[in-house]
N, C-alpha and C positions, 0 to 999 in steps of 0.2 A: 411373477407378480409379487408385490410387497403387498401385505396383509397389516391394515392398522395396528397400532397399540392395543385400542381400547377390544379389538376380535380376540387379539392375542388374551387378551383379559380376559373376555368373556367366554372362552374357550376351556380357558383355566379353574375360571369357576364351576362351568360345565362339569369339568374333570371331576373340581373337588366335592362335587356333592352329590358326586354317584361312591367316593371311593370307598371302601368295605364291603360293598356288593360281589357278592362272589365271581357276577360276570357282566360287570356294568359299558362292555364295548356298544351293542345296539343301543344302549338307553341313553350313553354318552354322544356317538354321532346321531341318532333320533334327536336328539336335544338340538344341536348343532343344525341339522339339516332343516328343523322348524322355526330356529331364531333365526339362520344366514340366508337362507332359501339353498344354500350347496355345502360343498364340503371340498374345498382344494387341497389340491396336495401337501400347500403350508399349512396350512390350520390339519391335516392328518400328521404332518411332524412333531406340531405342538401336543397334538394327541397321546402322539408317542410318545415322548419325552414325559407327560405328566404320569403314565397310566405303565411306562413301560414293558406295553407292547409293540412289537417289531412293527416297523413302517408299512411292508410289504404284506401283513395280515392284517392290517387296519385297511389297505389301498384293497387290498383283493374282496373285506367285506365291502366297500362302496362301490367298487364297481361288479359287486355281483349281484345286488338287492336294487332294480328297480326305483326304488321310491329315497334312495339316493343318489346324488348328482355333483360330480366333479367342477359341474362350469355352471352359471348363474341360467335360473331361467327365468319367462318373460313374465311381466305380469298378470297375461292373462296365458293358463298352461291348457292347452285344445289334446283333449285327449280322443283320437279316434280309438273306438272298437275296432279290432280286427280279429275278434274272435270267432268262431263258429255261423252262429246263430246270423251276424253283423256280419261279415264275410261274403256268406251266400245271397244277400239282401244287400250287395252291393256295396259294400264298406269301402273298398278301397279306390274306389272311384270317387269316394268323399273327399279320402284324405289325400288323393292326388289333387283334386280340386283346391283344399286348402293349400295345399305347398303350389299349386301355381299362382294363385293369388299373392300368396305373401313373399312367394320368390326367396323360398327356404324348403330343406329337406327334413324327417321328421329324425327329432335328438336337434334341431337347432330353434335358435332364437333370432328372430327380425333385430334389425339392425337400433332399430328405437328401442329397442328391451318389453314390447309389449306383450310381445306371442312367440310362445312353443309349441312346435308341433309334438305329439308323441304316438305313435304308435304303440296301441296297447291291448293285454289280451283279457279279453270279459270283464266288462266292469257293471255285470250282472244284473242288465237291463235288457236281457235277449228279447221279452215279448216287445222290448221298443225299437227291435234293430230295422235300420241301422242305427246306434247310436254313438252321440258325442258328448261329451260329459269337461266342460269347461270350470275350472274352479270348484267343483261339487256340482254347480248346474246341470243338469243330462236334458241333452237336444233328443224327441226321439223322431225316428223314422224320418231320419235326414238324408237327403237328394242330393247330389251334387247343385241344381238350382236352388240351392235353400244358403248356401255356404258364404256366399256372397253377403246374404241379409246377416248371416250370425256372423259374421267378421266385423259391419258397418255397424251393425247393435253396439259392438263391444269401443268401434272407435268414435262412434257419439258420447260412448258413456265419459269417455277418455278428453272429450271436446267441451262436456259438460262441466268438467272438475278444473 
């Protein structure tokens, strides 16, 4: 994939105005990861080259933290609990139901770029498990019958605009 000019650009600024920081790698891709919504591989080369740290410890922090992501995701990002509390209370019967509906696995994005699924561990709504927590929204004590309505919610909003 070829990465615009103007990423490359803003990549670089990213760079420059964390440098002096004793240890500006999370605060450089944090940066990154909330202006691009990911972080590819090119834009972790650009990284490199600006900050001269090795590609391979820049690539190993993204794909080890979660809340960073090598390929774009959808607009609206469906995070199922699968934690404990949400677990036991039928969590995954949730998010089997969403990936049957949108006909994707969880870590992918629908074909329109609207919706990610992700499997996720406690996102500290146990008294409301099971729970699904959309963009910061949290669904609680969601059904597998309820999944259906919170997908069509989100593509009226989408019909609206």
């Amino acid at each position: 994939m070829k990465i615009r000019k103007e990423v490359i650009k803003g990549v670089r600024e990213i760079c420059a105005s964390h440098k002096g920081e004793p240890s500006p790698l999370m605060m450089i891709l944090s940066d990154i990861q909330n202006k691009y919504g990911y972080i590819p591989l090119e834009v972790q080369e650009v990284v490199s080259e600006e900050t001269g740290i090795p590609v391979a410890e820049i690539y190993g922090v993204v794909t080890f933290y979660a809340f960073f992501s090598v390929t774009p995701k959808g607009k609206y990002v469906i995070g199922v609990c699968l934690g404990t509390a949400c677990y036991v209370k039928n969590s995954q019967s949730v998010i089997d139901k969403f990936c049957q509906l949108l006909k994707i696995a969880p870590g992918q994005t629908t074909e329109d770029g609207l919706f990610t699924i992700e499997a996720v561990r406690c996102i500290g709504a146990c008294a409301l498990a099971p729970a699904v927590n959309i963009n910061g929204k949290v669904y609680p004590m969601v059904s597998p019958d309820k999944v259906e309505g919170i997908i069509n919610e989100y593509r009226a909003l989408e019909a609206s605009n």
